[in-house]
C-alpha positions as CSV (number, residue, x, y, z in Angstrom):
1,X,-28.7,-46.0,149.4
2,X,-26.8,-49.2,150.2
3,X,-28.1,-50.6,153.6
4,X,-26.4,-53.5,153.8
5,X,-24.0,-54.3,156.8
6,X,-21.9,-57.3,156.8
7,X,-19.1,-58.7,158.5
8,X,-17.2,-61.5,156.7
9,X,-14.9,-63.1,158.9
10,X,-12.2,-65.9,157.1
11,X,-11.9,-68.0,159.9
12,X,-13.0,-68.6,163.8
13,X,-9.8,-70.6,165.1
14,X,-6.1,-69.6,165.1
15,X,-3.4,-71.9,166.6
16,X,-2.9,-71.1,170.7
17,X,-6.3,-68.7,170.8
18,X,-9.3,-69.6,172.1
19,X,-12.3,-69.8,169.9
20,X,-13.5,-66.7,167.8
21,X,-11.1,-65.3,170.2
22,X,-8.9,-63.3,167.4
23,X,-12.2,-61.9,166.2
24,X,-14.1,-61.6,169.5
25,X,-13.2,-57.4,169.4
26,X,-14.5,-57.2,165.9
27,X,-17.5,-58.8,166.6
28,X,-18.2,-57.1,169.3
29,X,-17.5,-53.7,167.9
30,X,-20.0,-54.5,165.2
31,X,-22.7,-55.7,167.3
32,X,-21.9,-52.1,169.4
33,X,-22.1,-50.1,166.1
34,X,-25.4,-51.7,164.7
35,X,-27.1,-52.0,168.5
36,X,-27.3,-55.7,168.2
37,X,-28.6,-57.2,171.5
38,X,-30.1,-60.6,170.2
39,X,-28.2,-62.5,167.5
40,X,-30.3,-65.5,165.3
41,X,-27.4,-68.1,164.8
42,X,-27.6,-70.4,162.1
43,X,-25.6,-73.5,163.1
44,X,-26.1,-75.8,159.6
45,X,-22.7,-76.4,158.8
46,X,-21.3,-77.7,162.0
47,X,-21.9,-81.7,160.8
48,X,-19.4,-83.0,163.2
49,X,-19.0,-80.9,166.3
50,X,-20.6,-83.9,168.5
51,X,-20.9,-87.5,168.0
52,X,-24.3,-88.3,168.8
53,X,-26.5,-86.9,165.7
54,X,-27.0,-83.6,164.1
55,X,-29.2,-82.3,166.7
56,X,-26.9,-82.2,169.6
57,X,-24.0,-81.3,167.4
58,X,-26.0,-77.9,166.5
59,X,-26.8,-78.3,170.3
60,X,-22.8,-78.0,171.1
61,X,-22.4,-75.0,168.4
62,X,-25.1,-73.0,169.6
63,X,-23.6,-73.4,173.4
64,X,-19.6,-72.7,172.0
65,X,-20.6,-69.4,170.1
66,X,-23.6,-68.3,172.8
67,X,-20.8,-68.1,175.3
68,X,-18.5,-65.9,173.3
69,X,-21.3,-63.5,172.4
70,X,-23.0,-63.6,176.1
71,X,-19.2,-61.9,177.3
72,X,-20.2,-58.8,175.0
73,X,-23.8,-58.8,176.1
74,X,-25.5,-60.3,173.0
75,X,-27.9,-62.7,173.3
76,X,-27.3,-65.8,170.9
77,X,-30.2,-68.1,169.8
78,X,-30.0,-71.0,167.6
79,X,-32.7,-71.5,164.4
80,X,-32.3,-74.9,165.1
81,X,-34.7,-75.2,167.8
82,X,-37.6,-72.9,165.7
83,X,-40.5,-74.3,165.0
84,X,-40.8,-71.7,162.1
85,X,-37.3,-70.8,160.9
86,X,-38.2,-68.0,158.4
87,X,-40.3,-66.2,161.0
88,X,-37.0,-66.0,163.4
89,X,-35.1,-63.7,160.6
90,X,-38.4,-61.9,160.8
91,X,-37.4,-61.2,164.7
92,X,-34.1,-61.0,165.0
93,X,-31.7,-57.7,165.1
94,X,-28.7,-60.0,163.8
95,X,-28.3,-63.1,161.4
96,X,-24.7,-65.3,162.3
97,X,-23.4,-68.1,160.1
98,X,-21.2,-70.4,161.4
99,X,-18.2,-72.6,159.6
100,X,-18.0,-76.0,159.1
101,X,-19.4,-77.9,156.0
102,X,-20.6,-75.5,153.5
103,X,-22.5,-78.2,151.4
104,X,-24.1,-79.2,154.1
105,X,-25.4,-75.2,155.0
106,X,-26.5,-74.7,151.8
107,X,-28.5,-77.4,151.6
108,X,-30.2,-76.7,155.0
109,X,-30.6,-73.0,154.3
110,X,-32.2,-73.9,150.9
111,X,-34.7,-76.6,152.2
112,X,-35.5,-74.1,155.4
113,X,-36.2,-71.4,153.1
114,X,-33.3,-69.4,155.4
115,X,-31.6,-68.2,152.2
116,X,-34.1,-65.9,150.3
117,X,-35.4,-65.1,154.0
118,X,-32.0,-63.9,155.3
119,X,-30.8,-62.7,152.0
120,X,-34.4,-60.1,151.9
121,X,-33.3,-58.9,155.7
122,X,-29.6,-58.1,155.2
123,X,-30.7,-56.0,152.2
124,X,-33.0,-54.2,154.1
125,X,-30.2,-53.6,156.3
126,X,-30.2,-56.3,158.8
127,X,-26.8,-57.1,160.0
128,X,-25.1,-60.2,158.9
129,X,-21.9,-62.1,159.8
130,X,-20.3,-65.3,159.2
131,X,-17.1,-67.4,159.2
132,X,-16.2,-69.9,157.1
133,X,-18.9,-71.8,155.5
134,X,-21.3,-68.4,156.8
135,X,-18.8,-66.0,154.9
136,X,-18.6,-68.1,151.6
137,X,-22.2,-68.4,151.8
138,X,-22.2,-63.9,151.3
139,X,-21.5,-64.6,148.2
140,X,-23.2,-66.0,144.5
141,X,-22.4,-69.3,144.8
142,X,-20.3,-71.8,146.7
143,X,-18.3,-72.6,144.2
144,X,-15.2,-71.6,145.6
145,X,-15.5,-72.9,149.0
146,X,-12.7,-75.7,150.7
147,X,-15.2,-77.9,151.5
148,X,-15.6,-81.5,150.2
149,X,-19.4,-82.1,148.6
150,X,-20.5,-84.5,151.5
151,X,-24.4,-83.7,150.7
152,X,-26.0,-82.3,147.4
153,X,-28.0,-79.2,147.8
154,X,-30.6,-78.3,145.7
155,X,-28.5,-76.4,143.4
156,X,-25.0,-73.8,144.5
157,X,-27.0,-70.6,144.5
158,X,-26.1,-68.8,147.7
159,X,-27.3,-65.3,149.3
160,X,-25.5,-62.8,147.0
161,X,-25.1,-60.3,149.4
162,X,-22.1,-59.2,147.6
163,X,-21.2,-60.2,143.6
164,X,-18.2,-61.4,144.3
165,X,-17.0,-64.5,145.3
166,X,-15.4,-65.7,148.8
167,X,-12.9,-68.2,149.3
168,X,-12.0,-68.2,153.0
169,X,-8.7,-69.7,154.8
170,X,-7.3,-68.6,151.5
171,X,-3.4,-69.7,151.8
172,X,-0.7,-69.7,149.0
173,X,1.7,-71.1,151.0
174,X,2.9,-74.6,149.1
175,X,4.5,-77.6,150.3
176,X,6.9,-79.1,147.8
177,X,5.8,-82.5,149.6
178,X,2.7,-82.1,148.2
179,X,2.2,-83.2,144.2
180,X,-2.0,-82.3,144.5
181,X,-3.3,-78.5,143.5
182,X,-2.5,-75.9,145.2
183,X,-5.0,-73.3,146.6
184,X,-4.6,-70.8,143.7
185,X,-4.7,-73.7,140.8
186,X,-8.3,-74.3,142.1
187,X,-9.4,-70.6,141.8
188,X,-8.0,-70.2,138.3
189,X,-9.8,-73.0,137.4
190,X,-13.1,-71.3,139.0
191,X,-11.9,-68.4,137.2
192,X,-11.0,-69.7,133.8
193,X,-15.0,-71.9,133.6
194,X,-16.5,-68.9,135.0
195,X,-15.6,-65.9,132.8
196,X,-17.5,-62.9,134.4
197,X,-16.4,-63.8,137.8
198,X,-14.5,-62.3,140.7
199,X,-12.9,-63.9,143.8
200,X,-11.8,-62.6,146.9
201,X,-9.4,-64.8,148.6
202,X,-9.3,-63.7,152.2
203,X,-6.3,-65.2,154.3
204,X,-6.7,-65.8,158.3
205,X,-7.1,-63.6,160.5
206,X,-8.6,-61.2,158.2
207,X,-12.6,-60.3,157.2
208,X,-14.7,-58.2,155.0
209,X,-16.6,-55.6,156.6
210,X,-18.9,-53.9,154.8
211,X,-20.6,-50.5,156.0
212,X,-22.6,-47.1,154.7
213,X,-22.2,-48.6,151.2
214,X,-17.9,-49.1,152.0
215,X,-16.0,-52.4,151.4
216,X,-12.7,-52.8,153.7
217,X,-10.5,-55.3,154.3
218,X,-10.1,-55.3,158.4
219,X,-8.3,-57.6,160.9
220,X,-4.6,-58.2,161.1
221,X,-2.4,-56.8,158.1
222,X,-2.5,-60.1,155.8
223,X,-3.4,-59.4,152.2
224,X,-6.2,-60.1,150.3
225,X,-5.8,-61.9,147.1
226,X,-8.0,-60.8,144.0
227,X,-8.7,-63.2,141.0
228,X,-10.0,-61.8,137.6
229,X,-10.9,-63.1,134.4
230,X,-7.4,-62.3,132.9
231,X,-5.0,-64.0,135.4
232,X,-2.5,-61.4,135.1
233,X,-4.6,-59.0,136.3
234,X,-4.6,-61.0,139.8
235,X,-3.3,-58.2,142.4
236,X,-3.2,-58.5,146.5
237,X,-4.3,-55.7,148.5
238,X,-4.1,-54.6,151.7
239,X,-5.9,-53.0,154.8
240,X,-6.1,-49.0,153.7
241,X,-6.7,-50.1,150.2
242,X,-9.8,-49.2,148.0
243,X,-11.8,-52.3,147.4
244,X,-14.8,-50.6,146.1
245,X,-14.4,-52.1,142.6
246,X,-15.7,-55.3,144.0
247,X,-18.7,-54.5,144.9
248,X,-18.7,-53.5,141.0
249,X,-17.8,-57.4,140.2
């Protein structure tokens, strides 16, 4: 029996909304659904939220997401200020994983130990969710994240929660401005060094939920883009469609 229960959200911002606010519903529904009253938030990747150190940059993240969950009734805590950060997965009803620098999360949750401990709980059935950097993170490796390497983590392993990977943001849109890659160049190249691999590109304002052992593509109706081995076998698909063969990848 499949127990895991994840919520992979692409991104926490849209242009003229306030924050997490096109995915505030969603959340909220899945906190609802899984009885979620206390939510262990994992605030790694947000490197430049504040100017004045690390510290009181996780300080400011924990406060910005704590306020959206606290209007739903969930209590948000940061693992930043745990003396033993293992032993808050152990006593927690939620794990969240912020966006921002997903080098920079990796590398924390490696050296904190958070990645095998969180990884153990969401198989057990834990819920998880994450944006960004905290949906990438779901997935083997970070290999196909956006983000630029500004710290080396001890290697790209991720969770694996799913054994596919995530690239979030995910945009095809090209500007004939612009002479550099495009978004889709970069994943073929993933694709074409990694063989046996599987992305799922997963544009705004869109997430992965996955539930009793079912994979969906929720949020508004943007398509998800799918990249195999053979590149012609790339396809898009949509929010009714079956996206059980990933879970397969």
């Amino acid at each position: 029996m499949d127990k895991r229960n994840l919520l992979l959200i692409s991104n926490s911002t849209m242009r003229g909304e306030a924050y997490l606010g096109w995915c505030k519903d969603m959340i909220a529904d899945f906190c609802r659904r899984h009885n979620v009253k206390k939510v262990l938030f994992v605030p790694y990747a947000g490197v430049s939220l504040a100017p004045n150190g690390l510290t009181k940059s996780y300080d400011a993240y924990e406060a910005k997401v704590a306020a959206v969950y606290k209007e739903f009734g969930v209590k948000l805590t940061s693992v930043h200020h745990k003396a033993l950060p293992v032993n808050a997965v152990y006593d927690t009803d939620c794990v969240a994983v912020g966006g921002g620098n997903t080098f920079h999360l990796v590398r924390e949750l490696q050296r904190t130990g958070l990645m095998q401990a969180i990884r153990q709980r969401a198989f057990d059935g834990m819920p998880y969710m994450g944006w960004s950097a905290g949906s990438n993170v779901a997935g083997p490796t970070l290999c196909t994240t956006n983000d630029m390497p500004i710290v080396m983590p001890a290697s790209f392993d991720c969770m694996g929660l799913v054994p596919f990977q995530i690239n979030p943001h995910y945009t095809d849109f090209f500007d004939p401005k612009h002479g550099g890659e495009t978004r889709d160049d970069r994943l073929k190249e993933y694709i074409m060094v990694n063989p046996k691999a599987t992305v799922a590109a997963i544009r705004e304002a869109t997430a992965l939920l996955l539930e009793d052992g079912k994979l969906s593509l929720i949020g508004k109706p943007n398509k998800m883009k799918v990249f195999k081995t053979k590149m012609e076998n790339t396809k898009e698909y949509g929010l009714k469609d079956d996206l059980g063969f990933l879970l397969k990848a």
